[in-house]
PAKERO-301497 format. One record per residue (C-alpha): residue in three letters; x, y, z negated. Coordinates in steps of 0.2 Angstrom, whole numbers, plus 5000, padded with zeros to 4 digits. Each point is the difference from the previous one (the first is absolute). Example, Ala and Ser with C-alpha at 12.3 -4.5 7.8 and 13.67 -1.06 7.14 Angstrom:
ALA506249784961SER500650175003
//
This chain:
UNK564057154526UNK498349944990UNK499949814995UNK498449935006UNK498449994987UNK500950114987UNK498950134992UNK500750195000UNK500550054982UNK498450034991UNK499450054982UNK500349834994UNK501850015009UNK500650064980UNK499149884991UNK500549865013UNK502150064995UNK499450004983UNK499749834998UNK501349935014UNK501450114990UNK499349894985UNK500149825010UNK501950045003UNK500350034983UNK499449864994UNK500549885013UNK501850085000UNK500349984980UNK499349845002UNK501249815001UNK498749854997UNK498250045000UNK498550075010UNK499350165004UNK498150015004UNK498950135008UNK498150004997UNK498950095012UNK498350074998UNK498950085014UNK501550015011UNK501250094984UNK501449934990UNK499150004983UNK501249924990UNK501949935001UNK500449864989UNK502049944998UNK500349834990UNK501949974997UNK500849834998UNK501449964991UNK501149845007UNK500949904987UNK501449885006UNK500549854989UNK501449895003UNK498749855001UNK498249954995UNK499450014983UNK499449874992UNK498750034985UNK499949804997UNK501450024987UNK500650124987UNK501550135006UNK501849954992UNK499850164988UNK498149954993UNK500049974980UNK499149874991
//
């Protein structure tokens, strides 16, 4: 059964699995952080990925006074 509005496979239907196969990747090896697609003229130019890294402390930090270990 056909879905409604949906193109039959085409000459872009490679490039479009190209860069879907490339979206799971990164999204998949990802844990914080954002994945962002850029389109020009109705094409995925250009996939950008930008990692966080999420630090736990046991409480806040405070930089109004010198740490226990700090030398005069």
């Amino acid at each position: 059964m056909a879905i409604p509005n949906q193109k039959p496979p085409g000459p872009g239907a490679q490039e479009t699995r190209a860069w879907l196969d490339i979206v799971r990747e990164q999204v998949g090896s990802l844990e914080y952080g954002v994945v962002q697609i850029t389109v020009h003229n109705a094409r995925v130019t250009q996939i950008d990925r930008t990692e966080r890294t999420r630090l736990t402390s046991p409480g806040p930090i405070s930089f109004a006074t010198q740490p226990d270990n700090w030398r005069d």
